[in-house]
N, C-alpha and C positions, 0 to 999 in steps of 0.2 A: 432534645437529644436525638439526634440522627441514627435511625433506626438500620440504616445496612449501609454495605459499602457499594461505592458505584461500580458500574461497568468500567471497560475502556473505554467507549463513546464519552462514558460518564466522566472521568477524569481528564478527557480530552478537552470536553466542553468546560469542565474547570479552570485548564489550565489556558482557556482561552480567554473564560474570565475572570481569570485573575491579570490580564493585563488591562483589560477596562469592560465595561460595559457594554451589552451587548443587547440587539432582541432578538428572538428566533430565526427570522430572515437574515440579520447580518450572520449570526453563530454558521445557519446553513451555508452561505455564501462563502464561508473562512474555512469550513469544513472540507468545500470543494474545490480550494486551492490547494489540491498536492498533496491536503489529508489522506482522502479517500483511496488513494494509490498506496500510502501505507497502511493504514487500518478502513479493506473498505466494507467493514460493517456499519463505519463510524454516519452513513448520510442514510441508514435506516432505524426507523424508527427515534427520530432525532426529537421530536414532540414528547415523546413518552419518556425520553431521556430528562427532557427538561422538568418535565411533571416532577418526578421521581427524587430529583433533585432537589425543587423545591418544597414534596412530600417531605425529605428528609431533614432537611434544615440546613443545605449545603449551597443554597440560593436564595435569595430575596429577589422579587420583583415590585415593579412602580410603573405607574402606566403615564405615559407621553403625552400627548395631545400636538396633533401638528393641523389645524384649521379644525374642522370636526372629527377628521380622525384620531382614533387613538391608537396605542401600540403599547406591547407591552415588554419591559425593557427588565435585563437580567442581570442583578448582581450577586458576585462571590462572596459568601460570607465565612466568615472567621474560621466559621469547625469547616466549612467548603475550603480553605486553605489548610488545614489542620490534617483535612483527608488527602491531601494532595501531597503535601509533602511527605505524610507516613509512609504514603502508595511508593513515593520516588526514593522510599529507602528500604521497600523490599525486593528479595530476589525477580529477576526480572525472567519471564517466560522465554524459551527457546523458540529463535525466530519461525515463522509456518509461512507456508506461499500457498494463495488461493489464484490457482492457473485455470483455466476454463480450457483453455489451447492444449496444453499437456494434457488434459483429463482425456481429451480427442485424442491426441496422438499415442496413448496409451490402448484406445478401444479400435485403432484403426482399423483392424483386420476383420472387424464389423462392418465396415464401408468400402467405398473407390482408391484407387490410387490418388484420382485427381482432387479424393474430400482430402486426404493429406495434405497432400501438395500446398492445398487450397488455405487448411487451418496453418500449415508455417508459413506460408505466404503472409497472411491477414495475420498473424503472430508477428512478422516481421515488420511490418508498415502502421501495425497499432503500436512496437515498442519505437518505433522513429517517429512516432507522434507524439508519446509521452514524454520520450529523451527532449523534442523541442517544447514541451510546454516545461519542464524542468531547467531546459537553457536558458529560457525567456525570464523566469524567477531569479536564477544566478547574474544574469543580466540587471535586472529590475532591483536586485536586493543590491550588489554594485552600485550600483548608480543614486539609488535613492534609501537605501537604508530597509528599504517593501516596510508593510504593514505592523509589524515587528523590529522597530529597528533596534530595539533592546535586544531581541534574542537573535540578529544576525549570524551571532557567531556559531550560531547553535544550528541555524537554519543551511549553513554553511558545512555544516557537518554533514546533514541530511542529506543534504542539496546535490553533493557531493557521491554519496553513496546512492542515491538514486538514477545518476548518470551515469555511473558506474554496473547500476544494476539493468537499466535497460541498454545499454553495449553488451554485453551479456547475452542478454536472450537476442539479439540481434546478431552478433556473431555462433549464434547456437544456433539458431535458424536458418541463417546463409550455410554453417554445415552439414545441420540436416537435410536442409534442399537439394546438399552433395550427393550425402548418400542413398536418398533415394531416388536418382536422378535415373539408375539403368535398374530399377526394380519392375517386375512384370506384373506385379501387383501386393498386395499390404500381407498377403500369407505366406508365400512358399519361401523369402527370406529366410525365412526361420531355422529351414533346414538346405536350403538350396547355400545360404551366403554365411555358411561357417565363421568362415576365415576373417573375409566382412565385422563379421557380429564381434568375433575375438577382438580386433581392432578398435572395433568401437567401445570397444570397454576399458583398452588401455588406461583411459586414467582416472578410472575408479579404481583400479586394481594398483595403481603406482600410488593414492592417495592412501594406501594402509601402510600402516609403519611397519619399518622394516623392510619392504618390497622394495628390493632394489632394480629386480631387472623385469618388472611388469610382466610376469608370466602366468 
């Protein structure tokens, strides 16, 4: 009897094996196609995930042999799909962003102008990296159906929202590089650029219902 429920890592790795068979290098390998970008707790502690698992009774493994090596290979089992489907019928958590960039741009006035400058800069050229590793999948799953061709359409979904979401902080970067472009440095904004600061709140203050004239 499977004695807790898993993590998210946990049910991730379920639902990977439940399309086939896996050993811990491939699960890793699959984990770091595009996973880690949505859940990226999901490529730590990925060993103890699997323990835990098959503590529980939500996995079986069988070990390979390829010349004299061996390897040990990971199947979903029954109450391991049992767990997975319960999980995908309760309420689902409210999305969180784990941003390292923003945490900076928040403490700036800690630091330089130019460590600003610097974190939207490197914010901006880390989210047009990931945007092309995201193209290159929407490409590859096109073409060949990717690794998943069962859950294409699902992957499509994702795929989708995740181009979506690095254009985003890339057009969010290109405007923050605006507005700090004639700043004398990361503090006196605050009281020097009134008016500035008002503007740039625009539209959180048009996003409240009712607010019609963003004031």
């Amino acid at each position: 009897m499977p004695e807790r429920q898993p993590s998210i890592t946990g049910y991730l790795t379920l639902g990977l094996l439940a399309a086939r068979d896996w050993s811990a290098y491939q699960l890793a390998e699959q984990l770091g196609r595009g996973v880690s970008e949505l859940w990226p707790s999901a490529d730590r502690g990925r060993y103890a995930v699997l323990n835990r698992l098959d503590e529980s009774g939500y996995v079986e493994t069988r070990q390979e042999h390829t010349g004299k090596r061996a390897r040990t290979i990971y199947s979903i089992t029954p109450s391991g799909r049992e767990a997975l489907a319960a999980w995908l019928s309760t309420p689902v958590r409210p999305p969180t962003v784990e941003f390292e960039g923003m945490v900076r741009v928040l403490l700036s006035d800690q630091g330089s102008l130019d460590d600003l400058r610097r974190t939207l800069t490197q914010t901006r050229e880390q989210a047009l990296a990931h945007r092309e590793m995201f193209a290159r999948y929407a490409a590859l799953i096109s073409a060949t159906g990717g690794t998943f061709p069962e859950r294409r359409h699902l992957f499509a979904l994702a795929n989708t929202f995740m181009i979506g979401h690095y254009d985003h902080i890339v057009t969010w970067a290109d405007w923050a590089l605006e507005q700090v472009a004639d700043w004398p440095d990361t503090v006196s904004p605050a009281t020097t650029n009134g008016e500035q600061v008002h503007d740039m709140l625009a539209p959180g203050r048009a996003a409240l219902q009712g607010d019609d004239t963003g004031a």
